[in-house]
C-alpha atoms as an extended CHARMM CRD file, in Angstrom:
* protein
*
       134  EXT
         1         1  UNK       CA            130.6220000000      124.4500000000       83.1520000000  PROA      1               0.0000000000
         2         2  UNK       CA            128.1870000000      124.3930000000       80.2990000000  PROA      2               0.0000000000
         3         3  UNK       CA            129.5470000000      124.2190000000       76.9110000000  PROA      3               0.0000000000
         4         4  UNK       CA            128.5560000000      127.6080000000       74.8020000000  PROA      4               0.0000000000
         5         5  UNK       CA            130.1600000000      126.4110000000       71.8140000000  PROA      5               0.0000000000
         6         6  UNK       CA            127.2080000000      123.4070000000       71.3870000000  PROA      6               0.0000000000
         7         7  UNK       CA            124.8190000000      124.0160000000       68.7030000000  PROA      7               0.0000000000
         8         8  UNK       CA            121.1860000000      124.7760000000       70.5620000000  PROA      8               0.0000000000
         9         9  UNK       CA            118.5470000000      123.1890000000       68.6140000000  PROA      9               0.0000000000
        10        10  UNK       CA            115.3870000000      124.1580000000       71.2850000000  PROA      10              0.0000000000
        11        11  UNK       CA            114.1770000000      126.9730000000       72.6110000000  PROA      11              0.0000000000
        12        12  UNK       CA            111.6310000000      127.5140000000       75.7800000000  PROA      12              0.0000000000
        13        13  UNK       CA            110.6140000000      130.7450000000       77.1960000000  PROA      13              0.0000000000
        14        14  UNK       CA            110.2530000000      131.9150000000       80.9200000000  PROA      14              0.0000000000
        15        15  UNK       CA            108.2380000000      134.7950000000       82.3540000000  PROA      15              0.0000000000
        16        16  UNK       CA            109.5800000000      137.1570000000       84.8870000000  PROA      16              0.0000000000
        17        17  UNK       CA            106.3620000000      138.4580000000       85.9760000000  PROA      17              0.0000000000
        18        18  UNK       CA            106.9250000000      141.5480000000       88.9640000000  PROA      18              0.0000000000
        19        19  UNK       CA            103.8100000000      142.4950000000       90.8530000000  PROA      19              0.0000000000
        20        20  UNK       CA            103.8250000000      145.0830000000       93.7610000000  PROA      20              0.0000000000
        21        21  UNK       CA            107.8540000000      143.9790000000       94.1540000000  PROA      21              0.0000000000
        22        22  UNK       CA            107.4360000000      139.9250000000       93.7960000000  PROA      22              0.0000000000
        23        23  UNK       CA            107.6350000000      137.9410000000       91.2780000000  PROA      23              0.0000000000
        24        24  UNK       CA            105.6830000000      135.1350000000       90.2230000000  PROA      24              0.0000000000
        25        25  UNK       CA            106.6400000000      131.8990000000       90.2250000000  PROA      25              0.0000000000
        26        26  UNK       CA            105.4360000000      127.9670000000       90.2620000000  PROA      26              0.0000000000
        27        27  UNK       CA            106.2630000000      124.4820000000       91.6380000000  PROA      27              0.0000000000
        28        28  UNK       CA            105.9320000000      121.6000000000       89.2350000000  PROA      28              0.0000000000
        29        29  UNK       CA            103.7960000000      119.0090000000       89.3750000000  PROA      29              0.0000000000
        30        30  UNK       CA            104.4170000000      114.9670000000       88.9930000000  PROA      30              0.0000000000
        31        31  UNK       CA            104.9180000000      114.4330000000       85.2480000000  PROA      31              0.0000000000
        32        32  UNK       CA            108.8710000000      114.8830000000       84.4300000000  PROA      32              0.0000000000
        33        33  UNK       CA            110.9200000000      113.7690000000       87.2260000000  PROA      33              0.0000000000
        34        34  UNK       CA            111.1990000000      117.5270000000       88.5000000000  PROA      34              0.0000000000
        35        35  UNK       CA            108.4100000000      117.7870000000       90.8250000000  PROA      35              0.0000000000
        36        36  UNK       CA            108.4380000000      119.4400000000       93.8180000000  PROA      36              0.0000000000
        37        37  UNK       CA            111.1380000000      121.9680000000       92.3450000000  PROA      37              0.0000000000
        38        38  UNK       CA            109.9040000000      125.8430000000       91.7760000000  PROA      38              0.0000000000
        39        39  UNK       CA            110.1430000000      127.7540000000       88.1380000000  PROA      39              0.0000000000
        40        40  UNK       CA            109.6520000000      130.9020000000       86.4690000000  PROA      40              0.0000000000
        41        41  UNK       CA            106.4960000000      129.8370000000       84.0280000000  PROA      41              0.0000000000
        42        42  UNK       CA            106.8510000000      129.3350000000       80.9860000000  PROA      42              0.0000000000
        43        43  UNK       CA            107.0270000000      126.5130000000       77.8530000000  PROA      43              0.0000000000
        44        44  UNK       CA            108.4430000000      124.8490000000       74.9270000000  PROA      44              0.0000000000
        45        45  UNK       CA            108.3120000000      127.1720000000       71.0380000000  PROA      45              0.0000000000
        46        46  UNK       CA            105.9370000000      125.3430000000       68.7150000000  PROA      46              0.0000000000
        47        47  UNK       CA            106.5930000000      124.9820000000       64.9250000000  PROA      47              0.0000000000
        48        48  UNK       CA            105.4160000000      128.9490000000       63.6900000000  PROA      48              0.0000000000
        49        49  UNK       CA            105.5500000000      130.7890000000       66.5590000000  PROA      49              0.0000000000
        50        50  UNK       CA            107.9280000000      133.4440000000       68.0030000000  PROA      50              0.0000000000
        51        51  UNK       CA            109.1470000000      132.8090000000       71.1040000000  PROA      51              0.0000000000
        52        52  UNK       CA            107.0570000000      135.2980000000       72.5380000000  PROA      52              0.0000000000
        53        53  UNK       CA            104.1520000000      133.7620000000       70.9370000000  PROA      53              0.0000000000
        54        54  UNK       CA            105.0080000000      130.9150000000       72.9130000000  PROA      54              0.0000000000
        55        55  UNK       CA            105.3870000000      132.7560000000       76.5350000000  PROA      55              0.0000000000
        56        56  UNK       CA            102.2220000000      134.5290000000       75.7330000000  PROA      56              0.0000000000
        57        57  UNK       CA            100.2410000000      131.2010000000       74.7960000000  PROA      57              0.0000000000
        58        58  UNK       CA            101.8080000000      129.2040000000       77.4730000000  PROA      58              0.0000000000
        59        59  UNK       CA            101.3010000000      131.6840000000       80.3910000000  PROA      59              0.0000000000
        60        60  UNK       CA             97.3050000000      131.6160000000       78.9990000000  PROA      60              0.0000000000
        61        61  UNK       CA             97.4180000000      127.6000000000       79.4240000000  PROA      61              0.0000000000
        62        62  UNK       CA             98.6390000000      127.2740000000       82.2670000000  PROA      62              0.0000000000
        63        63  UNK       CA             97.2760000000      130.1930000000       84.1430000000  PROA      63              0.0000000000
        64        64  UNK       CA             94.6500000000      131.8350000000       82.3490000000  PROA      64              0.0000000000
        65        65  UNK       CA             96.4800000000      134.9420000000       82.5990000000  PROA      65              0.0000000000
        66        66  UNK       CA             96.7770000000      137.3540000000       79.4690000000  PROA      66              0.0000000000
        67        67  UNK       CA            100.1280000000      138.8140000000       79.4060000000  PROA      67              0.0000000000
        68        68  UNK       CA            102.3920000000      141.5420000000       78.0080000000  PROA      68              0.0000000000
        69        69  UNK       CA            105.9520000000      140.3090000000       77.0110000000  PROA      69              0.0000000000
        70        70  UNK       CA            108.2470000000      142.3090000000       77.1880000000  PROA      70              0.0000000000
        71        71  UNK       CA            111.7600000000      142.8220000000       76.4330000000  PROA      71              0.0000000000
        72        72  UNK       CA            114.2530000000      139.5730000000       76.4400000000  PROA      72              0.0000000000
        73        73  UNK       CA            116.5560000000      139.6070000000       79.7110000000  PROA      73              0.0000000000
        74        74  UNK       CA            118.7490000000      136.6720000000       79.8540000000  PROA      74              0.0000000000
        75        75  UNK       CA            119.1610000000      133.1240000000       78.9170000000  PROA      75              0.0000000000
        76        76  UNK       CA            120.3000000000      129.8310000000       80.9870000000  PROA      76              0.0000000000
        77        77  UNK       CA            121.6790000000      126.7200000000       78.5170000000  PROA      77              0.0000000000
        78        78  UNK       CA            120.9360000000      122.9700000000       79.6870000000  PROA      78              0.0000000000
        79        79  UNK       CA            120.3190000000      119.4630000000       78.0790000000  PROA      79              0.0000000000
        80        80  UNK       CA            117.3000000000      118.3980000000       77.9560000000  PROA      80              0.0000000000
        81        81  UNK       CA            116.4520000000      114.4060000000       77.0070000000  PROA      81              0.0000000000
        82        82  UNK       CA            119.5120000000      114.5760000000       74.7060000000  PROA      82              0.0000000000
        83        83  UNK       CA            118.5780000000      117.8080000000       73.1120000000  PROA      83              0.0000000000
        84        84  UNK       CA            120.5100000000      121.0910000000       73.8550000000  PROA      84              0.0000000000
        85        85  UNK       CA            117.9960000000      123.9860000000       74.8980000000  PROA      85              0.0000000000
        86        86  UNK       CA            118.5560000000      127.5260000000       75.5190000000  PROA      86              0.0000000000
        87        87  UNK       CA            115.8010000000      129.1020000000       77.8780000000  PROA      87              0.0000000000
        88        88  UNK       CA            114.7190000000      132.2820000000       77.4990000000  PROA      88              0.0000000000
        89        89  UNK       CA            113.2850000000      134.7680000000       79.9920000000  PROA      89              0.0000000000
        90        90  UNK       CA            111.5770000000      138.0240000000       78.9400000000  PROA      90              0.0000000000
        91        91  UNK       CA            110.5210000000      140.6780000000       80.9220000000  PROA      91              0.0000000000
        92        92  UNK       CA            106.1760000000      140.4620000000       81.4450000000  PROA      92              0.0000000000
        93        93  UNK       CA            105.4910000000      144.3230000000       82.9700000000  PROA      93              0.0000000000
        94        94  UNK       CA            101.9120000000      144.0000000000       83.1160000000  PROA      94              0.0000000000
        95        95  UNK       CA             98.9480000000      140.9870000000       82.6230000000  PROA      95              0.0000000000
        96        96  UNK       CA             95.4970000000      140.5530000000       83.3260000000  PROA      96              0.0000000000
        97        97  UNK       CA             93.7510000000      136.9850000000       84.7710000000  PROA      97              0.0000000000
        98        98  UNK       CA             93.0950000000      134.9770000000       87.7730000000  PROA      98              0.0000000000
        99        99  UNK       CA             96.6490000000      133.2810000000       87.8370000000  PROA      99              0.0000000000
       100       100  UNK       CA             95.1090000000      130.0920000000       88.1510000000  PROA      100             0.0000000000
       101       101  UNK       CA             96.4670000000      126.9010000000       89.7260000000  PROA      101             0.0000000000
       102       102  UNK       CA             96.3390000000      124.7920000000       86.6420000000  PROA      102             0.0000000000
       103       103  UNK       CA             99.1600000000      122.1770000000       86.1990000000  PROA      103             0.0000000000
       104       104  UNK       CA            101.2120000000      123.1230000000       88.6220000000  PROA      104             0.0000000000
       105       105  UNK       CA            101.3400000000      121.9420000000       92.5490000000  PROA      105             0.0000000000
       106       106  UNK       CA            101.3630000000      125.8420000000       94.0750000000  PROA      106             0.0000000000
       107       107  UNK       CA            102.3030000000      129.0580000000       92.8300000000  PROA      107             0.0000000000
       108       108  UNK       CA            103.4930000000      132.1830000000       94.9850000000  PROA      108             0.0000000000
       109       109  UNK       CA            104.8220000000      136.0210000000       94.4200000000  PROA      109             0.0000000000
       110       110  UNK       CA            108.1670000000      136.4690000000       96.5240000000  PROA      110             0.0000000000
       111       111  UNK       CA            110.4300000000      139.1870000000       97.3410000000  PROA      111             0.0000000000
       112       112  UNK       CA            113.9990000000      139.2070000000       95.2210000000  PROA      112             0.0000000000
       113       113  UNK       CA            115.2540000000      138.9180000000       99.2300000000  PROA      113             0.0000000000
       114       114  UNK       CA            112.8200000000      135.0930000000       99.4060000000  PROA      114             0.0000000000
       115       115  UNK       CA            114.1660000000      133.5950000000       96.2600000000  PROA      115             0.0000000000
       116       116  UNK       CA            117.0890000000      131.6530000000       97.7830000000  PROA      116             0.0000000000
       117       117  UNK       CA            114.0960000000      129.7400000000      100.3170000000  PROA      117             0.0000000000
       118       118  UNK       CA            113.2220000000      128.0250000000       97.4590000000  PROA      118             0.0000000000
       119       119  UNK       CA            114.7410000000      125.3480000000       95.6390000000  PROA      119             0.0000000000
       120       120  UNK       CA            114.4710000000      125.8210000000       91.7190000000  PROA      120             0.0000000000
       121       121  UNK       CA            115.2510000000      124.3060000000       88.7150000000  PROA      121             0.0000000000
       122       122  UNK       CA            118.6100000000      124.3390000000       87.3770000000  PROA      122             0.0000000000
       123       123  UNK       CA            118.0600000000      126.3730000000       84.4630000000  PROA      123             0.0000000000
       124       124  UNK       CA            116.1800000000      129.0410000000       86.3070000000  PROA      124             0.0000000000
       125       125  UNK       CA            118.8210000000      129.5150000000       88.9130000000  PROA      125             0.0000000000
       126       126  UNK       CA            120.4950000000      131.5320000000       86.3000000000  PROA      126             0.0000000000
       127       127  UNK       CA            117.6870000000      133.9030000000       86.6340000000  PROA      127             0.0000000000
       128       128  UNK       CA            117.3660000000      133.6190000000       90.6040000000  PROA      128             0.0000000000
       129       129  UNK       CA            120.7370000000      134.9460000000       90.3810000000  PROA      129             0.0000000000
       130       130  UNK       CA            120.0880000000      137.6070000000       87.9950000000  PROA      130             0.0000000000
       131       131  UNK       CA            117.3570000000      138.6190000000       89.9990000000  PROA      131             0.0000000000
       132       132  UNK       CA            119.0970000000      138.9800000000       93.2950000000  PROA      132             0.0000000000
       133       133  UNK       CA            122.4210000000      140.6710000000       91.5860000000  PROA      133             0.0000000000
       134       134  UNK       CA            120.4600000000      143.8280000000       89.9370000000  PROA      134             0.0000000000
């Protein structure tokens, strides 16, 4: 059980982007220790940005998509290299781009009913299960 009462100190945002009744999502590449494992794209607030700054920027880096953020849906908690970090995924109801392959292994759009045939991160399994419990 993850302590609540812990004082979260980072904040990284995650896109739940829904095309023709999929969503998008992306396996990670060699770099952390978490490769292999699949995500809802996203990335780490910078110093002067909103946190939908930050989903907006990092969903142009990494997949040269322009996106519409929408409205905040939920948030997973987790530690991350001694830090405590609350994730935060926002709804992304429309972009524009090539969804490129860019620093991740593969990406794919699955059905609500395909999300549990992958294996995902820890933190984003809080949003697998919101997902599959609307």
């Amino acid at each position: 059980m993850q302590n609540l009462n812990k004082k979260y100190t980072g904040k990284i945002a995650a896109a739940l982007i829904k095309q023709n009744n999929k969503y998008f999502i992306a396996q990670r590449a060699k770099k952390d220790g978490l490769e292999g494992l699949w995500e809802f794209p996203g990335g780490k607030q910078e110093e002067g940005e909103t946190i939908q700054e930050c989903l907006k920027r990092e969903l142009y880096e990494e997949f040269e998509i322009d996106a519409v953020i929408g409205e905040y849906v939920c948030s997973s908690f987790f530690e991350l290299h001694g830090q405590n970090v609350e994730l935060l995924a926002f709804d992304v109801p429309s972009s524009k781009g090539s969804f490129k392959c860019s620093e991740h292994s593969s990406i794919a759009w699955v059905s609500v009913e395909e999300l549990d045939r992958y294996k995902f991160t820890q933190p984003d399994l809080v949003f697998v299960e919101f997902l599959t419990n609307l």
